[in-house]
Every structure is written in structure tokens, then in C-alpha cells.
C-alpha positions as CSV (number, residue, x, y, z in Angstrom):
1,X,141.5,-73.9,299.1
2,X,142.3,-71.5,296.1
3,X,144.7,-68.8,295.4
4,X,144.3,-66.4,292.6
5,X,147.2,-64.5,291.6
6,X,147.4,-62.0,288.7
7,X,150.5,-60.4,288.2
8,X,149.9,-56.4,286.3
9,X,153.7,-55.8,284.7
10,X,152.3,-52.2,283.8
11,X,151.5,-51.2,287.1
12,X,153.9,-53.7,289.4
13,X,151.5,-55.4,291.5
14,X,151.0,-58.6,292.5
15,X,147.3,-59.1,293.1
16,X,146.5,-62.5,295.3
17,X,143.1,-63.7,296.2
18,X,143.4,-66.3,299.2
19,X,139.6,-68.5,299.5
20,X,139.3,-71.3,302.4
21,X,141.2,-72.7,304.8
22,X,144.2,-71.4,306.4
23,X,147.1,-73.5,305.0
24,X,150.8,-73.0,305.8
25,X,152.2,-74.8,303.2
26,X,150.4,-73.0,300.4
27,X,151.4,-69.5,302.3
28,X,155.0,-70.7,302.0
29,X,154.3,-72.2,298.3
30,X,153.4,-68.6,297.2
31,X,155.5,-66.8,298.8
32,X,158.6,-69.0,297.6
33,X,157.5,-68.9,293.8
34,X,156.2,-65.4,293.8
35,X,158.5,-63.4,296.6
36,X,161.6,-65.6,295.7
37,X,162.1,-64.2,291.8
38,X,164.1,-61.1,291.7
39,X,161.6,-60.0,289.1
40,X,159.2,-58.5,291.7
41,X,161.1,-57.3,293.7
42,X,159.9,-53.7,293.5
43,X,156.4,-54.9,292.5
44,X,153.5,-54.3,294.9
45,X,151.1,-56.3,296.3
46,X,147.6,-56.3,297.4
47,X,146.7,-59.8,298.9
48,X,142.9,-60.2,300.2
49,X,142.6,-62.7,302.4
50,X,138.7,-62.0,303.4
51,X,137.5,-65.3,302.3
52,X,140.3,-67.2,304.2
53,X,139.1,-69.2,307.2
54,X,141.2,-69.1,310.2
55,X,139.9,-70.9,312.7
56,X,141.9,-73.5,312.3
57,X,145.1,-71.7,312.2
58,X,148.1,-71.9,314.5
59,X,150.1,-68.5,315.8
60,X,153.4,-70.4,315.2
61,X,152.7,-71.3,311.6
62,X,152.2,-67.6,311.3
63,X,155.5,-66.4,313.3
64,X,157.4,-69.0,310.7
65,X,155.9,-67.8,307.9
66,X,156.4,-64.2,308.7
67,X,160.4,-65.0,309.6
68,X,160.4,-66.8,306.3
69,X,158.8,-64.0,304.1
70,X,161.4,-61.4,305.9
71,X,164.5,-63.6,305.6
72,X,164.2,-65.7,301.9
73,X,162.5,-63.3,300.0
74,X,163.9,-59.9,297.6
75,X,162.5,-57.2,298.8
76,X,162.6,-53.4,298.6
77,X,162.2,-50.4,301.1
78,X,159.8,-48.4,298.2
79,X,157.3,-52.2,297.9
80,X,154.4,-51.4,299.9
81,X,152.3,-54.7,300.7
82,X,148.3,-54.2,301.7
83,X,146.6,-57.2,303.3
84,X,142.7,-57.1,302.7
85,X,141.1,-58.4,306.1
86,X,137.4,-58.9,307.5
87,X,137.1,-57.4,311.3
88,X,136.9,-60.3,314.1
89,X,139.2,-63.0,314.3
90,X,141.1,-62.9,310.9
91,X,142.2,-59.3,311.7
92,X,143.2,-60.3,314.9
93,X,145.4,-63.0,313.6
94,X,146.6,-60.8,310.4
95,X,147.5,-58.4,313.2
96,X,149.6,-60.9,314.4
97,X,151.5,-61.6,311.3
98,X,152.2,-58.1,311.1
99,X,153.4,-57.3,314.1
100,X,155.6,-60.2,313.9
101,X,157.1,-59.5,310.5
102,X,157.8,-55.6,311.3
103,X,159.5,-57.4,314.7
104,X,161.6,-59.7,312.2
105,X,162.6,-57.5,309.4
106,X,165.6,-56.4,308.4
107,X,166.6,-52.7,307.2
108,X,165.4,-52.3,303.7
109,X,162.3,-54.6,303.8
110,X,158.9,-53.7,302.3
111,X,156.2,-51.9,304.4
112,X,152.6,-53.6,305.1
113,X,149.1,-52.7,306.3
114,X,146.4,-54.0,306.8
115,X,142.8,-52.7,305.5
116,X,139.1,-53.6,305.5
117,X,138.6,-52.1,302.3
118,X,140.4,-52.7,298.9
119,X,139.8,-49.0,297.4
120,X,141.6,-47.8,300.4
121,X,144.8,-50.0,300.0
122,X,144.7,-49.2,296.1
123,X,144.8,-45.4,297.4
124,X,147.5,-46.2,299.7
125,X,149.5,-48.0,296.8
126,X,148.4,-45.0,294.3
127,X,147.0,-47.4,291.7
């Protein structure tokens, strides 16, 4: 499993890259060092997760993570986050993790989509 993160100061995004298996602990990992400096707190992020397997993965690992990232993190209501998925299973499961974390946020937080397409989520970022 890799993650690839570049961070563009210029333009305030966070740009992640997320390649094999489905782990929890390195969701939580990046999300801690990353989400949990003030610093980015108005950055945006695109996070493409189309080379992550998720067979594997477990719907509660997902709900925790997604009542972690709403609760621990600085956030802003002007942050837009875009999730890069394949069709099938992972957007099923991304779905999920969306659904959950617009069910668990509080007033103020970030808004996320999900797309099959990166030049559409850059559009929808307007970088």
C-alpha cells in the first residue's frame, strides 16, 4: 500500500493518491497528520482512490473513520473535498463513506463528492 500526497501552497490543495489495499489505520494516519494541522484548514483536496482495492474492507472501519474525519479534524464550510472513484464496488463503498460523513458532520464542515473523472473534480474545485 502507498499514499502519495503533494501538498500545492499556491493553489490550497491537498492532492492524495491512495494504491492497494484498503487499510484503516493508514486512512486514520493521514487524516491525523494531514486534516489535524490548522494549516490546511481552508485547503482543498482531491483524493483518488481508483487504485485502492476494497474487497477486503469493512463498512464499520469506514463509519469510524468518517466519525473521526468530522469530529478531530479543522475544517471549513468554503473546503470542498472530491474523492476520485472507479464505478462498481469502490463507488458503492465511497458512497457509503459519504453518506455517513454528511450524516455525522457538524455545521461548518467541508463539502465532498464523489467523481469518476479527475478533470471534473478540478472543475468543481476551479483549479
Amino acid at each position: 500500500m502507498t499514499l502519495s500526497i503533494t501538498i500545492e501552497d499556491n493553489s490550497q490543495l491537498v492532492h492524495t493518491i491512495y494504491n492497494g489495499p484498503y487499510q484503516a489505520e493508514v486512512l486514520l494516519n493521514y487524516f491525523k497528520e494531514t486534516w489535524g494541522d490548522k494549516k490546511y484548514a481552508h485547503y482543498h483536496e482531491i483524493f483518488d482512490v481508483r487504485n485502492m482495492d476494497v474487497q477486503a474492507a469493512e463498512f464499520t472501519s469506514l463509519l469510524m473513520i468518517a466519525k473521526f474525519s468530522t469530529k478531530t479534524f479543522y475544517d471549513s464550510p468554503t473546503t470542498k473535498k472530491a474523492i476520485i472513484v472507479k464505478n462498481g464496488e469502490q463507488k458503492e463503498f465511497m458512497d457509503f463513506y459519504q453518506s455517513a460523513r454528511s450524516l455525522l458532520s457538524i455545521q461548518g464542515s467541508s463539502t465532498l463528492r464523489l467523481f469518476d473523472n479527475i478533470e471534473e473534480a478540478k472543475n468543481w474545485l476551479a483549479i
